[in-house]
N, C-alpha and C positions, 0 to 999 in steps of 0.2 A: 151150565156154568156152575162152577163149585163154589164151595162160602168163599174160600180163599180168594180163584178172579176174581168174584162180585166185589167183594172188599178195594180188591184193586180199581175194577172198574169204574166203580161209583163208591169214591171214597168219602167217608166219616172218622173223623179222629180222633182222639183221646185229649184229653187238656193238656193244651199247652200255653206256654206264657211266655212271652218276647219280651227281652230291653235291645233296645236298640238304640245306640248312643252313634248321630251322627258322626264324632269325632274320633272316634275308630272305624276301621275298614271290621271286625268281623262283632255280631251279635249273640247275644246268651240264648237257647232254650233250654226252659227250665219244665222239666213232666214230675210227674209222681215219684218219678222213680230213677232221675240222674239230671245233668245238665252239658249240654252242649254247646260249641264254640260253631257260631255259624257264621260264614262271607255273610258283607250284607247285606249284596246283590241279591241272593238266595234268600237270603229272612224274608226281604220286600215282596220277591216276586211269589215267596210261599203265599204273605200274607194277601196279595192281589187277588189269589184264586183260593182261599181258606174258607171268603164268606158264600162261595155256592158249593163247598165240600159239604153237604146235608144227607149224602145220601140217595138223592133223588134225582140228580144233574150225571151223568157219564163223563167220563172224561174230554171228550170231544165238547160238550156242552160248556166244562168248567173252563175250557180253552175260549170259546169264542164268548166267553161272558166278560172273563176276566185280562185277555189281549193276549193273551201266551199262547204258544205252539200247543200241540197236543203232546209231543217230543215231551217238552219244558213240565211239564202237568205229570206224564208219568217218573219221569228223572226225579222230579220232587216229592209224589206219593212212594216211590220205591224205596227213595232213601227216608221217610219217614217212617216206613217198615221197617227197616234196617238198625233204629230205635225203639220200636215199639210202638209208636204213637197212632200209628194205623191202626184205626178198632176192627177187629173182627168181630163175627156174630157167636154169640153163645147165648145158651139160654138156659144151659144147667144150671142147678143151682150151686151156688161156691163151696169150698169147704170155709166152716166160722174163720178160722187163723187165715184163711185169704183175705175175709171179709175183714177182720181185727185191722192188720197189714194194710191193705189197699186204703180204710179209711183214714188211718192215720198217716200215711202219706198222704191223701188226698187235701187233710187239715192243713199237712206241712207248709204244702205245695200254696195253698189258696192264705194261710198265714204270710210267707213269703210275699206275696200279692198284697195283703192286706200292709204291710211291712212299709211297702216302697212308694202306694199308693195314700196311706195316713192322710189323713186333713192336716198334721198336724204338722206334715213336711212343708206344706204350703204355705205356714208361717214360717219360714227360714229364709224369704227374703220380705221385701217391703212392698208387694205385688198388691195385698188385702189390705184395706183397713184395719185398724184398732175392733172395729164395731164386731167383725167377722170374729175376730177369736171368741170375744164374749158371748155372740150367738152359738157358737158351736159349744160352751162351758155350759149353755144354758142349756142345750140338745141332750148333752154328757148327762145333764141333771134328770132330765127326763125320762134318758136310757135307764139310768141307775136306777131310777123311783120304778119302774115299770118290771126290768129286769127281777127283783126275788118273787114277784106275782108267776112270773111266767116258769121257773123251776120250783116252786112250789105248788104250781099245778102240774110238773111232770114228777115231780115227788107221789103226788095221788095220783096219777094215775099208772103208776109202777107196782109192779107187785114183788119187786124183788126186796127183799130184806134188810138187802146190802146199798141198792142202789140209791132207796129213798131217802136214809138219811144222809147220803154223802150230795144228795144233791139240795134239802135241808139248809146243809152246812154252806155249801156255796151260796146258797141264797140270802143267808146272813152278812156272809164274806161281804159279797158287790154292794149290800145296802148301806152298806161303812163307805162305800166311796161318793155315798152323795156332799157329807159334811166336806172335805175337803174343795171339794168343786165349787161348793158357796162358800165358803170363807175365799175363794181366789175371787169371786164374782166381786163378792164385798169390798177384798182390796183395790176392784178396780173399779169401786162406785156403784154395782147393781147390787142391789139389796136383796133379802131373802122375798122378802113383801113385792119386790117388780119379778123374781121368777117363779114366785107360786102366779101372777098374775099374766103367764104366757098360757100359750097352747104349744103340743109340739109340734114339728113340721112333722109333712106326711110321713116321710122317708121312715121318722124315727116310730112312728104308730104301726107304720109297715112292718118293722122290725119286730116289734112287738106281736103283732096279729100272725107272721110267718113265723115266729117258734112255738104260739100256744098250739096252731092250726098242728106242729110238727107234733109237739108233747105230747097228743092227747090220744095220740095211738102207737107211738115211737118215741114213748120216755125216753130209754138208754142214749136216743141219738143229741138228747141236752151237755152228754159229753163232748161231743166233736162239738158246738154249737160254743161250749165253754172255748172250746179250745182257737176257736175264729176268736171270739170275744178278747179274750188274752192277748189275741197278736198286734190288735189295734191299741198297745202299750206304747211309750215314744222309748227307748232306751235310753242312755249316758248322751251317745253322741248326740241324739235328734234334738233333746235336752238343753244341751248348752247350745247348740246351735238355735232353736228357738228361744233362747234367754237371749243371746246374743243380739238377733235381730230386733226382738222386743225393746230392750233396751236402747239399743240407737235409733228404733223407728219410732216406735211406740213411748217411748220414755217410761218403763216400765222397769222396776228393778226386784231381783233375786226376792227380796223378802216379800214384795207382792205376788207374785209367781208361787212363793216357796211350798204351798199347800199342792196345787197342782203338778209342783215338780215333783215332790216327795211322794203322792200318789201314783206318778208313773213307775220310780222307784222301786215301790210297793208290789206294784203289778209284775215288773219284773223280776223281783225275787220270791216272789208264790211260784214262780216256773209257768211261763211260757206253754201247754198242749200239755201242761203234767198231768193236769186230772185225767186227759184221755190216756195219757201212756201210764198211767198205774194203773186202771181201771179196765182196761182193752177185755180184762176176761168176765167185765157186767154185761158187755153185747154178745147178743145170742139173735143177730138178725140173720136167716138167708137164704128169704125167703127175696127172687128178685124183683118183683112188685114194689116189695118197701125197701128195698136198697135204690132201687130207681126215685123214690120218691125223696125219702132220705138227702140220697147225691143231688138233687134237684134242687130241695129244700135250704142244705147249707150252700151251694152256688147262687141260689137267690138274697140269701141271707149277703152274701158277697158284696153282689153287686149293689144291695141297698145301703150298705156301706156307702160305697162310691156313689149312689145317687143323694144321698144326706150330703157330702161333697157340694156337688152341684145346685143341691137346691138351696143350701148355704150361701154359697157363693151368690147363686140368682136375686136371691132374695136381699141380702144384707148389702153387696157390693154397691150397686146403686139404687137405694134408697125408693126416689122417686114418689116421697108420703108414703111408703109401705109403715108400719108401725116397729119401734126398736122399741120393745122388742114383739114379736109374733103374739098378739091377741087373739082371744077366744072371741068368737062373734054367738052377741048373747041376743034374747028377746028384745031386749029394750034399744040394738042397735036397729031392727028394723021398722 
C-alpha cells in the first residue's frame, strides 16, 4: 500500500474547525488555508466519525465505531482530500517560507478560534453572574503579571540580535495592561489589596508553564504565541455588546468598564498576528521534531484558553463556600 492509500485508508486530518449554526441548513469549515460552505448533514455525520480518524482505526473500523456505512466514511475522507485536509505523511524537512507560511496560517486559523470562543462573548447575555466577569479580570491580572517573565526568558534564551530585543519590547508592552484591568476591578469594588491576595487558577499557571517549557529552546516561536495572545482581544462589536449586557444585567456603566474597554481598544490597534507577520524572517525553524513540538505547543496553549473558560465558569458560577475570590492555601490554613 503506498503513502497516498494508507492516508486514505486510515485517515488523519489536518485542522479543522466547524460552526454549525442550527438555523441554517449548510456549515462553515475553516482550515489553514481557505473556508468552506458545508450541508449540515455532512458536517454532523463528518464529525460522528472525525474522533476515531487517529490514524490507527481503517475505515471499516471508523464505520462501525461511529454508526456510518463504510460507503459514507470514504465519500467523506475523499472529499476532504479534495480540500486538502487529508494529512499525508512527509517527513522531509520543509523549505523555511513553507514553515514561515504554514505557521502564520496556522496562528490565523487557531486566532479565528480564539475569536469566536472568547470568555468574553459569554458576557453578552445575562447567562453568568456579575462575580464571573470580575474573576476572569482578576485571571487577566495574573496572565499580564506573569506574561513579560515568560518573554523575557525567551529574550535570554535567543541568540538572535534582532529577535531579543523585539521580544524585550513586548514584554514591557503587556506589562502596561495590568493597570487598567485594576482600575476596572476597582470600579467594580475589588481592590488592588483583595487581587494581590488571590492565587491563579490552574488553567492560567498552565499557561504560563506551557510557554516558558516552549521558550527555553524555541525562542523565535513567542512570536506565533504573541500572535494567539493578541486574538483574545474583544473588538468594537464584542465591546458594546458586552457594555450593553453589563449594563441592563449587571448595572454596570461605560465609565466603570471604560479602562477595560479602552484596553481592548488598544490591543486592537497594536495589530492583531502583526508582530508575527513583520517578523516571519526571525524564524529559522525546520527542523520537524521542533515544528511538531512547536504546532503542539501553540494548540495547547489554545485549548487552555478554553479550559480557563471552563474552570471559570466551574468555579465562580455556583459558588457553594468556594472563596470570591480564589485564595492561596497557606501553612497556617492547615
Amino acid at each position: 500500500m503506498n503513502a497516498q492509500d494508507r492516508a486514505r485508508a486510515f485517515p488523519v486530518f489536518r485542522e479543522n474547525v466547524w460552526l454549525i449554526n442550527p438555523a441554517t441548513e449548510t456549515s462553515l469549515l475553516i482550515t489553514s488555508s481557505s473556508r468552506y460552505e458545508v450541508p449540515e448533514a455532512d458536517a454532523r455525520k463528518f464529525l460522528k466519525m472525525r474522533s476515531y480518524c487517529t490514524g490507527f482505526q481503517s475505515q471499516a473500523d471508523i464505520a462501525a465505531k461511529s454508526g456510518l456505512t463504510v460507503d459514507e466514511v470514504d465519500t467523506l475522507v475523499c472529499a476532504m482530500a479534495e480540500v486538502d485536509v487529508l494529512r499525508q505523511a512527509d517527513d522531509t524537512p520543509p523549505d523555511i517560507e513553507q514553515v514561515r507560511t504554514m505557521l502564520q496560517r496556522g496562528c490565523a486559523l487557531w486566532a479565528e478560534e480564539l475569536y469566536m470562543m472568547n470568555m468574553g462573548n459569554q458576557f453578552m447575555s445575562d447567562d453568568l453572574p456579575p462575580r464571573v466577569f470580575m474573576a476572569w479580570l482578576v485571571e487577566l491580572v495574573h496572565f499580564y503579571r506573569a506574561l513579560p517573565g515568560a518573554f523575557l526568558a525567551a529574550a535570554r534564551a535567543s541568540d538572535s540580535p534582532a529577535l531579543a530585543p523585539l521580544l524585550q519590547r513586548y514584554a514591557e508592552r503587556t506589562g502596561r495592561r495590568v493597570q487598567p484591568l485594576l482600575e476596572t476591578l476597582a470600579n467594580l469594588g475589588v481592590s488592588r489589596d483583595q487581587v494581590d491576595e488571590t492565587t491563579p487558577m490552574m488553567a492560567t499557571r498552565l499557561a504560563d508553564f506551557l510557554m516558558r517549557e516552549l521558550f527555553e529552546t524555541l525562542p523565535a516561536g513567542a512570536l506565533a504565541v504573541a500572535a494567539l495572545i493578541e486574538a483574545c482581544a474583544l473588538d468594537a462589536g464584542q465591546c458594546e455588546a458586552l457594555l450593553a449586557n453589563a449594563t441592563h444585567h449587571y448595572g454596570w456603566d461605560a465609565a466603570q468598564l471604560g479602562p477595560f474597554l479602552s484596553l481592548q481598544q488598544s490591543m486592537i490597534d497594536e495589530g492583531q498576528g502583526r508582530l508575527l507577520a513583520e517578523n516571519l524572517d526571525l524564524i529559522h525553524i525546520n527542523d520537524r521534531a521542533d515544528l511538531n513540538r512547536l504546532t503542539n505547543q501553540l494548540h495547547d496553549l489554545v485549548h487552555v484558553f478554553f479550559l480557563l473558560s471552563d474552570e471559570l465558569r466551574q468555579y465562580y458560577r455556583p459558588l457553594h463556600g468556594k472563596y470570591l475570590f480564589r485564595k492561596p492555601m497557606k501553612f497556617a490554613d492547615i
